[in-house]
C-alpha positions in Angstrom: 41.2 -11.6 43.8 44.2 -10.0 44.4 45.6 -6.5 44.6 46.7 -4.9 41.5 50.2 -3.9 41.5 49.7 -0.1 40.7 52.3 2.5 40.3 52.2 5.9 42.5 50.7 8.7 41.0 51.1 12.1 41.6 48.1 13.5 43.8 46.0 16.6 44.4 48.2 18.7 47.1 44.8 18.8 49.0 42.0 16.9 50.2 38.1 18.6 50.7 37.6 19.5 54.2 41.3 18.3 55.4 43.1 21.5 56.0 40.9 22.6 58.7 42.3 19.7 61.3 45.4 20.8 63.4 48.7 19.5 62.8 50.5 17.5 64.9 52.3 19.1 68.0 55.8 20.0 66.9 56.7 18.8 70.1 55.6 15.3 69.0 58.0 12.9 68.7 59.9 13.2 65.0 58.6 11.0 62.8 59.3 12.2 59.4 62.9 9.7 59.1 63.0 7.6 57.0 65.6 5.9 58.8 64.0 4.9 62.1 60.5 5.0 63.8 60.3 6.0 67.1 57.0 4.6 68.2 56.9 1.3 69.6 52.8 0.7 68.7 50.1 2.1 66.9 49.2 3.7 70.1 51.6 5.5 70.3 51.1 7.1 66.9 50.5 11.0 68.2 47.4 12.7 67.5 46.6 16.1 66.3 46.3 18.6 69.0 42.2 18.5 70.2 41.8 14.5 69.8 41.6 11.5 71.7 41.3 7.9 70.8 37.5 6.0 70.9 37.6 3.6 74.3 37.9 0.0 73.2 37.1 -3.0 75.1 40.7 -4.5 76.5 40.0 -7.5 74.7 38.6 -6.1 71.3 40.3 -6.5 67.7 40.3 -3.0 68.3 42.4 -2.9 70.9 44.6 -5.7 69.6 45.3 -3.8 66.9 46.2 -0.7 69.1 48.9 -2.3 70.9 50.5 -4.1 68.0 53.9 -3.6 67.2 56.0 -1.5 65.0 59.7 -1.8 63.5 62.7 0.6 63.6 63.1 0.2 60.9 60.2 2.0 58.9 60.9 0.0 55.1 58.5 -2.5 53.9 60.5 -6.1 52.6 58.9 -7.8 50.0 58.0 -11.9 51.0 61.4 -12.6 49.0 63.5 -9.9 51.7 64.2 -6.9 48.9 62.8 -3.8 49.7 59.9 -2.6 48.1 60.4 -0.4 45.1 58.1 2.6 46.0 59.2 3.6 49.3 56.9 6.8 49.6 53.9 5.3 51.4 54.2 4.1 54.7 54.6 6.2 58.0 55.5 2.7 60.1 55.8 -0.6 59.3 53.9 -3.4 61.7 56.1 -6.5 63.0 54.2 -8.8 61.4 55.5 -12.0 59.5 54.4 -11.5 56.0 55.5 -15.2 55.3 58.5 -16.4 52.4 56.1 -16.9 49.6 53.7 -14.3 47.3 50.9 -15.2 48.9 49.8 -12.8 51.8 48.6 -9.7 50.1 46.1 -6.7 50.5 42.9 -9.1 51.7 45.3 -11.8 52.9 47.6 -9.4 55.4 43.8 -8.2 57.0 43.1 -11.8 57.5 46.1 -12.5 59.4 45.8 -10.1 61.7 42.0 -11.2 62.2 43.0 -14.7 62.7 46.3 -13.4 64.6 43.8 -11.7 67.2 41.3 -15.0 67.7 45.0 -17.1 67.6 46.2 -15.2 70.7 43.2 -15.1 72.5 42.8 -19.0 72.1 39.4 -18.1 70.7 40.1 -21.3 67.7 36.5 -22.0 66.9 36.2 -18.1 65.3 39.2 -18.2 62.7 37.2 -18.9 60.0 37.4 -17.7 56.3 35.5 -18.5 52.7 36.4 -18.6 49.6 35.2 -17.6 46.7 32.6 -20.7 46.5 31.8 -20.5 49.9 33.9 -22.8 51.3 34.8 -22.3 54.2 38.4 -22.6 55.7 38.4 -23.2 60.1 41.4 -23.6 62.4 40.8 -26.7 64.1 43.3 -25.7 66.5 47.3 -26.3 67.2 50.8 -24.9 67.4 52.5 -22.2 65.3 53.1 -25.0 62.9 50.1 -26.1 62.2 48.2 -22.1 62.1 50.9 -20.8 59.7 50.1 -23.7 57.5 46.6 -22.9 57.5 47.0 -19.1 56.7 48.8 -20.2 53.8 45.7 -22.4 52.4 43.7 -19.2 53.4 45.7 -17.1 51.6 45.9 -19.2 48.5 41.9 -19.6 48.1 40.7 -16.4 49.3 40.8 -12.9 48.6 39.0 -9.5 48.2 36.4 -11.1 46.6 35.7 -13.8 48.9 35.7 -11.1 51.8 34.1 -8.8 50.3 31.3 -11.1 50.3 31.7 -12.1 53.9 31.9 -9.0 55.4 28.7 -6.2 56.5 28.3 -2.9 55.0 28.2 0.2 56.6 25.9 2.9 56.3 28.4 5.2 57.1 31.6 6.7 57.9 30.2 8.1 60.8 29.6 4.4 61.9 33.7 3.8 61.5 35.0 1.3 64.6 38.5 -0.1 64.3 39.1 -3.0 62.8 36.8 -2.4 60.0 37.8 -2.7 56.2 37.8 -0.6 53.0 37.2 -3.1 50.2 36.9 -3.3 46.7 36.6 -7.2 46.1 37.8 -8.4 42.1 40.6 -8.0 40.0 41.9 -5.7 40.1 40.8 -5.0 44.0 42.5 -3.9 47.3 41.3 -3.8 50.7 42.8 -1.7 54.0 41.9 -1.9 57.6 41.2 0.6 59.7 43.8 0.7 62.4 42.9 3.4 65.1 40.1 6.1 65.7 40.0 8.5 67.3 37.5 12.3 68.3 37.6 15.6 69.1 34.9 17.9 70.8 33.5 19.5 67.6 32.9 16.0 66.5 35.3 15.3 63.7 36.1 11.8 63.6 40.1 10.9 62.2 41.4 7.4 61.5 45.0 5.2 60.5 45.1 2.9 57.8 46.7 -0.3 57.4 47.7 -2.6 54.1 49.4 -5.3 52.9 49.9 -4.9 49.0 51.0 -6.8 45.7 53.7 -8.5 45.5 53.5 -9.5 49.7 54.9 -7.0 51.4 55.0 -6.3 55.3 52.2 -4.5 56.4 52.1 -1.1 56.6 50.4 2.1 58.3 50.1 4.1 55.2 50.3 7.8 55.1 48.0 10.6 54.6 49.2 12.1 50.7 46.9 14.5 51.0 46.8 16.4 53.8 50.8 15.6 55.8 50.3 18.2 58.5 47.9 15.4 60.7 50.5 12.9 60.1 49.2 9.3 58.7 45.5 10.5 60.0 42.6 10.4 57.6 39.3 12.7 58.6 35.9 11.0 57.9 33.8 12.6 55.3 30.9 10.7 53.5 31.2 13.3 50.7 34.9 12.6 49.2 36.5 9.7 48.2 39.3 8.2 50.0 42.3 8.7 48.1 45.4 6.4 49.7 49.1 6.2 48.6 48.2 3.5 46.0 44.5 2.9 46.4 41.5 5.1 46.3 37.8 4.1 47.8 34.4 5.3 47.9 32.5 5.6 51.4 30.6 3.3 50.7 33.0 0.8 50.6 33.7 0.7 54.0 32.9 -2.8 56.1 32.9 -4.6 59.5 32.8 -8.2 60.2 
């Protein structure tokens, strides 16, 4: 049910249809330190030249996600504190709390930040999650305490699989809203959420993606590997498959809850 620890490949320099978007304003803000990120949300991840983000409802997931944090600091700690060993994949790292044990992973870190979003919004009665025999696993409510322990039963019973299951597929790329989720549920399988959209006149459609990965890790906006002139942005397109820093989908395996 969980991700599959793989290790990087090397990848096509690149990607069908990529090279035509613009690259990113070299009066954009640096971002390509390692050291230290200087964008304080997803929001504030620049765009290439011509685009503007989709309007979201202010109290969306979408939105949420939008205005979450990011670290300085742009490695990703494993659960146990020690950096992870391939270092190549993420543009920014999101403050999240990826817990002390192994248990919040691809599936699991999407999750969080699902039942993060209902948690701050005091909307209890919607963090719900099943498991792989349809059990299903509801906050009944309570402090910090008490929702942290829960995520950790969550994260211990369910998994790609499971939400695979749970979730509805798309018909398209073209139907792309943030918050939705690339999935392949098993084992091995991975799953990334979609962290910001955005549109330009000529109707191309680019997105960010998000994971958590095996062992836990913090989650991460991961970057673009084949196409690093439009920054982490991916461009929609139904024809190609989706080829990530350790993962690679098929359009079809794109979902919304």
């Amino acid at each position: 049910m969980k991700c599959l620890y793989l290790l990087s490949i090397i990848l096509p320099v690149l990607g069908c249809g990529q090279t035509s978007l613009p690259a990113i304003s070299s009066g954009d803000k640096e971002s390509s330190s390692r050291e230290e990120n200087p964008f304080a949300t997803i929001e504030e991840i620049p765009l290439p030249k011509g685009f503007e983000r989709v309007n979201t409802s202010i109290h969306s997931f979408g939105n949420y996600l939008r205005h979450l944090p990011l670290k300085k600091d742009r490695t990703i700690h494993l659960y146990n504190g020690r950096p992870k060993a391939n270092q190549d994949a993420q543009f920014a790292v999101i403050d999240v709390s990826v817990g002390n044990k192994d248990l919040q992973q691809c599936a699991d870190a999407i999750m969080r930040l699902r039942a993060e979003y209902f948690y701050s919004s005091h909307q209890w009665e919607k963090i719900a999650f099943k498991d792989n025999a349809n059990h299903t696993y509801k906050f009944s409510g309570g402090d910090r305490i008490k929702f942290d322990a829960y995520l950790e039963t969550v994260f211990s019973y369910c998994g790609t699989l499971s939400l695979d299951r749970t979730l509805q597929k798309r018909n398209s790329l073209n139907e792309m809203e943030i918050g939705d989720v690339f999935i392949k549920g098993g084992s091995p399988g991975h799953a990334m959420l979609v962290m910001d959209v955005a549109k330009n006149k000529e109707g191309k459609t680019i997105y960010l993606l998000a994971q958590g990965y095996m062992p836990a890790q913090d989650i991460h906006v991961v970057t673009n590997p084949l196409n690093s002139k439009i920054g982490p942005w991916y461009l929609v397109d139904n024809e190609s498959d989706i080829i990530t820093p350790e993962w690679t989908f098929k359009p079809i395996q794109l979902k919304h809850w």
